[in-house]
Backbone as XML, in Angstrom:
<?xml version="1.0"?>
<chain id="A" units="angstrom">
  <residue number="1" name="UNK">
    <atom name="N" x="80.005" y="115.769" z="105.053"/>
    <atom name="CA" x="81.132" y="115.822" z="104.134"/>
    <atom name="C" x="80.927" y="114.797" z="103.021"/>
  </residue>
  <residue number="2" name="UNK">
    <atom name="N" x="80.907" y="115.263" z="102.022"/>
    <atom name="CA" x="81.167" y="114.394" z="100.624"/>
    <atom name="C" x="82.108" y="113.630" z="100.641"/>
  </residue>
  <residue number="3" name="UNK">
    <atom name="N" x="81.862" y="112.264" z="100.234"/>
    <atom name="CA" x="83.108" y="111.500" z="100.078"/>
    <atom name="C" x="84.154" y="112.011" z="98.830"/>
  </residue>
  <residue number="4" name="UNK">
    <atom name="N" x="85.508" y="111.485" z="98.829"/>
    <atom name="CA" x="86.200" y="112.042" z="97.541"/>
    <atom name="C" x="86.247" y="110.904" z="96.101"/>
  </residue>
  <residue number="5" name="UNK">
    <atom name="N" x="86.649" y="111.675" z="95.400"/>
    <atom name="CA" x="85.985" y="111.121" z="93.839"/>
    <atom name="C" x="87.158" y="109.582" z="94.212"/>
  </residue>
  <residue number="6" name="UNK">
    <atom name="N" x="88.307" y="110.159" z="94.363"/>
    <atom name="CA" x="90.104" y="109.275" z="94.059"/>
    <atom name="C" x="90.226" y="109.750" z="95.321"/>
  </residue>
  <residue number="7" name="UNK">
    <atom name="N" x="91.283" y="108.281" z="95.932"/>
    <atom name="CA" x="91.976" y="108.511" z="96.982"/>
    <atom name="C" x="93.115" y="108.290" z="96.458"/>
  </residue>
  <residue number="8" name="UNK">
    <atom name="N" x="94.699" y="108.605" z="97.633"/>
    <atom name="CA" x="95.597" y="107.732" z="96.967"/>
    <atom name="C" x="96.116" y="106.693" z="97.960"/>
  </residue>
  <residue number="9" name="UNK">
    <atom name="N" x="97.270" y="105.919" z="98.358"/>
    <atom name="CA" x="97.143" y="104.478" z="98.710"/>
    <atom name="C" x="97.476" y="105.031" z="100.166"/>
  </residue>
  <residue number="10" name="UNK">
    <atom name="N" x="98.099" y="105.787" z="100.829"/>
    <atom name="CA" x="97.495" y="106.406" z="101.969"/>
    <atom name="C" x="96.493" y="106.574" z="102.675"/>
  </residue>
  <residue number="11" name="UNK">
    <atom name="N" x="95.857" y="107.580" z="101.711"/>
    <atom name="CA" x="94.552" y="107.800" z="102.185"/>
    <atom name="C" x="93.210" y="106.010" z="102.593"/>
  </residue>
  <residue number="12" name="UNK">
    <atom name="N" x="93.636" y="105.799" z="101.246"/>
    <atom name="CA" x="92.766" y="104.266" z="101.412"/>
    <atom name="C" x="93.233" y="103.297" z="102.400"/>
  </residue>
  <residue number="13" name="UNK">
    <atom name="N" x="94.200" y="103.726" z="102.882"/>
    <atom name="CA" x="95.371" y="102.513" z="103.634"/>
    <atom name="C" x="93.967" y="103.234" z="104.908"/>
  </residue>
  <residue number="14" name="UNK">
    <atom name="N" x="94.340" y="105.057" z="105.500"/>
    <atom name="CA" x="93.645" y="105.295" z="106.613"/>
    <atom name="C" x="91.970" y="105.377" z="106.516"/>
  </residue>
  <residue number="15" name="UNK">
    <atom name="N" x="91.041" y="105.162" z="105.694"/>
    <atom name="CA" x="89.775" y="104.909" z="105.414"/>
    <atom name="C" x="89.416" y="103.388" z="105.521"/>
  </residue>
  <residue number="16" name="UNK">
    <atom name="N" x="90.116" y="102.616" z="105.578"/>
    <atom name="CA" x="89.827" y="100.874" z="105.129"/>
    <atom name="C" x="90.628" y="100.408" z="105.746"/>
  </residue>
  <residue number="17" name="UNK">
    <atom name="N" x="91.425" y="100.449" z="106.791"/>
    <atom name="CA" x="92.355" y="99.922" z="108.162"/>
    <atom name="C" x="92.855" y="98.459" z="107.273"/>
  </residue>
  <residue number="18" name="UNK">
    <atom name="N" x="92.892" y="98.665" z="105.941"/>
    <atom name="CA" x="93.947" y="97.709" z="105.724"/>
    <atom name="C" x="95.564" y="98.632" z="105.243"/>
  </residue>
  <residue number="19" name="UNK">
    <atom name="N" x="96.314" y="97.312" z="105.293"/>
    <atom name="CA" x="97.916" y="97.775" z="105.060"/>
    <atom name="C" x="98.397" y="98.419" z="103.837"/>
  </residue>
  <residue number="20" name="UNK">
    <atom name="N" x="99.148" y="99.265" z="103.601"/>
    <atom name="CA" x="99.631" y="99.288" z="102.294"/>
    <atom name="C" x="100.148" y="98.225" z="101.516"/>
  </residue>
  <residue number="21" name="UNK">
    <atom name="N" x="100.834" y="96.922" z="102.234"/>
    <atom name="CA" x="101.137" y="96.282" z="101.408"/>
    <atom name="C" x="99.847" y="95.480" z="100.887"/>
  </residue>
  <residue number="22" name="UNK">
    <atom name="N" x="99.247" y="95.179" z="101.969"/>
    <atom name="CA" x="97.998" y="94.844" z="101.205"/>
    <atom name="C" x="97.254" y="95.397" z="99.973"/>
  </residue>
  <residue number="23" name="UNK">
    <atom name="N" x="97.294" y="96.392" z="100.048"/>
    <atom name="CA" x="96.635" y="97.356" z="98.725"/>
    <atom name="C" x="97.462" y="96.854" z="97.776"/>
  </residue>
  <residue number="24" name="UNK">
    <atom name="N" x="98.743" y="96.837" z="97.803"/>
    <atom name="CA" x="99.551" y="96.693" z="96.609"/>
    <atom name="C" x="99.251" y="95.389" z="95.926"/>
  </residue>
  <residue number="25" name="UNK">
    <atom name="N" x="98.990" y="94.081" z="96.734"/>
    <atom name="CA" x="98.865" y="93.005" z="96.363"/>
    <atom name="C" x="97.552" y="93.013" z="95.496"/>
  </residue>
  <residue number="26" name="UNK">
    <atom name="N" x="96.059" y="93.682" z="96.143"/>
    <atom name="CA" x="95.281" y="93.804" z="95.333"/>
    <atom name="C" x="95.382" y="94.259" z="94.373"/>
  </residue>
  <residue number="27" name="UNK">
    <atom name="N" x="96.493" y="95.248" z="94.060"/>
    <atom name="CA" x="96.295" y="96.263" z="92.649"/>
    <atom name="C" x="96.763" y="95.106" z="91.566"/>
  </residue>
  <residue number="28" name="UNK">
    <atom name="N" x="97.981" y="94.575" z="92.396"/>
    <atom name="CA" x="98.580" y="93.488" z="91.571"/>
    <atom name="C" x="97.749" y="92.450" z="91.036"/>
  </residue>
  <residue number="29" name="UNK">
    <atom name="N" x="96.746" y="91.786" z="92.070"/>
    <atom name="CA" x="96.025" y="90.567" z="91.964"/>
    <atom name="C" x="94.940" y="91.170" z="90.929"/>
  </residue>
  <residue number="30" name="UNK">
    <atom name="N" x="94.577" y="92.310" z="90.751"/>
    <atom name="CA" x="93.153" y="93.060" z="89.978"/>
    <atom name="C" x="91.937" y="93.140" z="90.972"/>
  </residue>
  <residue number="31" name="UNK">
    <atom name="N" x="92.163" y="93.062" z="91.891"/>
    <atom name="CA" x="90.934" y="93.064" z="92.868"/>
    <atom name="C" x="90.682" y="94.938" z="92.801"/>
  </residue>
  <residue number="32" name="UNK">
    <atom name="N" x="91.499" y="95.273" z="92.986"/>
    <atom name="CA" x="91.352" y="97.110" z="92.586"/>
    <atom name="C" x="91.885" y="97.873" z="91.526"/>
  </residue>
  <residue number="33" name="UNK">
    <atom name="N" x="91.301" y="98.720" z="91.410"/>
    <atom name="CA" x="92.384" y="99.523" z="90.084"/>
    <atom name="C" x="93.072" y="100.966" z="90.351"/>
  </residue>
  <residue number="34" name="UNK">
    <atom name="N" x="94.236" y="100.973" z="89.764"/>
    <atom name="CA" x="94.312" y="101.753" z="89.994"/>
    <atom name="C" x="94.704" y="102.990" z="88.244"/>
  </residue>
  <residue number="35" name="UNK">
    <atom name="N" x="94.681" y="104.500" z="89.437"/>
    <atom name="CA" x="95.330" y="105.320" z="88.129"/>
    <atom name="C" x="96.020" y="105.845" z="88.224"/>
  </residue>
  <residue number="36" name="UNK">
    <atom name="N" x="97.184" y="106.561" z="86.904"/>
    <atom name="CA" x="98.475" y="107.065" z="87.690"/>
    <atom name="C" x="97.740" y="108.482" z="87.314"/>
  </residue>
  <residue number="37" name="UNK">
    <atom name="N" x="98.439" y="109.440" z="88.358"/>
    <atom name="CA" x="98.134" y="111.298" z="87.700"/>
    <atom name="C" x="99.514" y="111.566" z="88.327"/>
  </residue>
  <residue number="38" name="UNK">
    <atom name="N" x="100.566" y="111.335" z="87.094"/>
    <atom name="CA" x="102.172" y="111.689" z="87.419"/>
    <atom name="C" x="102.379" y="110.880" z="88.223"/>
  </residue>
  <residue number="39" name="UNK">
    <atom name="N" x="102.923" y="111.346" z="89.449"/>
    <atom name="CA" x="103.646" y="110.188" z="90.371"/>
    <atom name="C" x="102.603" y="109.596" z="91.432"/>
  </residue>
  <residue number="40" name="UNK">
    <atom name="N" x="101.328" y="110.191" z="91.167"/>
    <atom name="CA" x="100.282" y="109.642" z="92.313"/>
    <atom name="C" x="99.625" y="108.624" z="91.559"/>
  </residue>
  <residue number="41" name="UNK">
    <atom name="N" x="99.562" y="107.872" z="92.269"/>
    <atom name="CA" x="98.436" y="106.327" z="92.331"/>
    <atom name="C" x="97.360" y="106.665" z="93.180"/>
  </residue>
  <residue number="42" name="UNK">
    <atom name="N" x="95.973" y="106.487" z="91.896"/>
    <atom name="CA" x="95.145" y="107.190" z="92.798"/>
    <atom name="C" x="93.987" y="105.714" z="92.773"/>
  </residue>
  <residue number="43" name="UNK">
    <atom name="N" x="92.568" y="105.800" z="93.786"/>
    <atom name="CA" x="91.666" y="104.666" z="93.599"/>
    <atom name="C" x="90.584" y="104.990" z="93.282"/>
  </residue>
  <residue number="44" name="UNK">
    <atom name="N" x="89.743" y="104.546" z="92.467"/>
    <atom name="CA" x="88.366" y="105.645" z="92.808"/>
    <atom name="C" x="88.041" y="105.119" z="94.622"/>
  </residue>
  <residue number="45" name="UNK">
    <atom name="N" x="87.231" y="105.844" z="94.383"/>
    <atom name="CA" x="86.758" y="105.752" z="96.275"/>
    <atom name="C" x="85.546" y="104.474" z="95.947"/>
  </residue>
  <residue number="46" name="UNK">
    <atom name="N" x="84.575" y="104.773" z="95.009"/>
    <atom name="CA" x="83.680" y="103.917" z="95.075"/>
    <atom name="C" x="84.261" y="102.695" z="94.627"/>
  </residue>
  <residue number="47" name="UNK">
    <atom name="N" x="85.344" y="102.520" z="93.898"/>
    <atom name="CA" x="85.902" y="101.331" z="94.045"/>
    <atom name="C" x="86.234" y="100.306" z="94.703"/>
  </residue>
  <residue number="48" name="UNK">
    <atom name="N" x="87.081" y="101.522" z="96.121"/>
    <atom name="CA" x="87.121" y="101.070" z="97.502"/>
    <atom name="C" x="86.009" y="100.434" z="97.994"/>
  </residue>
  <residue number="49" name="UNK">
    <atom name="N" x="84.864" y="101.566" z="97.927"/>
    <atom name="CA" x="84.317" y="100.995" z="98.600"/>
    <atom name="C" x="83.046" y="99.770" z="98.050"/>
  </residue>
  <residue number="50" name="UNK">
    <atom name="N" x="83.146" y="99.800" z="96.983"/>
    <atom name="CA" x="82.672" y="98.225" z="96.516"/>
    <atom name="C" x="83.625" y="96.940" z="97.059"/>
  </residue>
  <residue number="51" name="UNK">
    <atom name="N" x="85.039" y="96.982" z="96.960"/>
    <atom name="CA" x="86.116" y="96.537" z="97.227"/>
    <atom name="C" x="85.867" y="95.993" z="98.486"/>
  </residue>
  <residue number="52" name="UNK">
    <atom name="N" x="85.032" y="96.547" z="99.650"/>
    <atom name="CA" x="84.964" y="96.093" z="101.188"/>
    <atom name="C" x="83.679" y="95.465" z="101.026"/>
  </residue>
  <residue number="53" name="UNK">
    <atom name="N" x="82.502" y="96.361" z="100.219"/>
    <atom name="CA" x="81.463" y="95.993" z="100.441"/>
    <atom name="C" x="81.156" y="93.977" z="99.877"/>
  </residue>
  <residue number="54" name="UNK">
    <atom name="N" x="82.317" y="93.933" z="99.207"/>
    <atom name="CA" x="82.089" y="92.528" z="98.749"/>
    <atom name="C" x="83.025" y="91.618" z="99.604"/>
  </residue>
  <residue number="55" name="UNK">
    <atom name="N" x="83.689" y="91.838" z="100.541"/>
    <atom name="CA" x="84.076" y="90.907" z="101.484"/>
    <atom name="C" x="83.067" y="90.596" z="102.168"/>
  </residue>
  <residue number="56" name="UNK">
    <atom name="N" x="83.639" y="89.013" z="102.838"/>
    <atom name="CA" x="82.162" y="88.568" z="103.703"/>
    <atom name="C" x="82.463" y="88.903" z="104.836"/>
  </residue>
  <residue number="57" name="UNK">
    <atom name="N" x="80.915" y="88.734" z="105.345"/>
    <atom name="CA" x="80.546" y="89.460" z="106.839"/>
    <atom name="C" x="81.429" y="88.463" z="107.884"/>
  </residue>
  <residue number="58" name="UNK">
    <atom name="N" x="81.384" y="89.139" z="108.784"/>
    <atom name="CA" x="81.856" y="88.384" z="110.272"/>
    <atom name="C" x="81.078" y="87.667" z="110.790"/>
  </residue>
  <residue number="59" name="UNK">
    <atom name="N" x="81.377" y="86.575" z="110.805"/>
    <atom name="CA" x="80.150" y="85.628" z="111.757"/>
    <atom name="C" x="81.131" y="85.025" z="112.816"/>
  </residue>
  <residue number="60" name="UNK">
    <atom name="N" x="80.723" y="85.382" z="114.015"/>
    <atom name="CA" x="81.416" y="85.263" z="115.346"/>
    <atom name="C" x="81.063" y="83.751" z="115.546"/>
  </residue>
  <residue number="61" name="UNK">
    <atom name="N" x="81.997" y="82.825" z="116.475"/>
    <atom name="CA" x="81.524" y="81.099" z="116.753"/>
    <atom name="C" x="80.712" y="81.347" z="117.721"/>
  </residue>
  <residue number="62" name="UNK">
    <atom name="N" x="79.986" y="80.482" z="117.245"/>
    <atom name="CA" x="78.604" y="79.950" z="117.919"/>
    <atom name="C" x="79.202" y="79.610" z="119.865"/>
  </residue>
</chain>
């Protein structure tokens, strides 16, 4: 399956197991962008997923 071009804050909420309010704070902070199409707020996907890919890794204690 092809990934999709735009998600909207749903969809990204269930792809990226973070919260909606969380999303919102990023849109706010500029960490993501978003676009409106009428009443949908949409993300690009590769946005998203640059968006995770630049958090840091897990390093478990020694």
């Amino acid at each position: 399956m092809q990934a999709p071009i735009t998600v909207t804050i749903p969809e990204a909420v269930k792809f990226s197991g973070l919260s909606k309010t969380r999303f919102y704070e990023l849109l706010k902070r500029g960490d993501l962008t978003a676009r409106k199409a009428g009443r949908r707020t949409l993300i690009a996907f590769s946005d998203l997923q640059a968006y995770l890919a630049s958090l840091p890794a897990y390093k478990p204690e020694a």
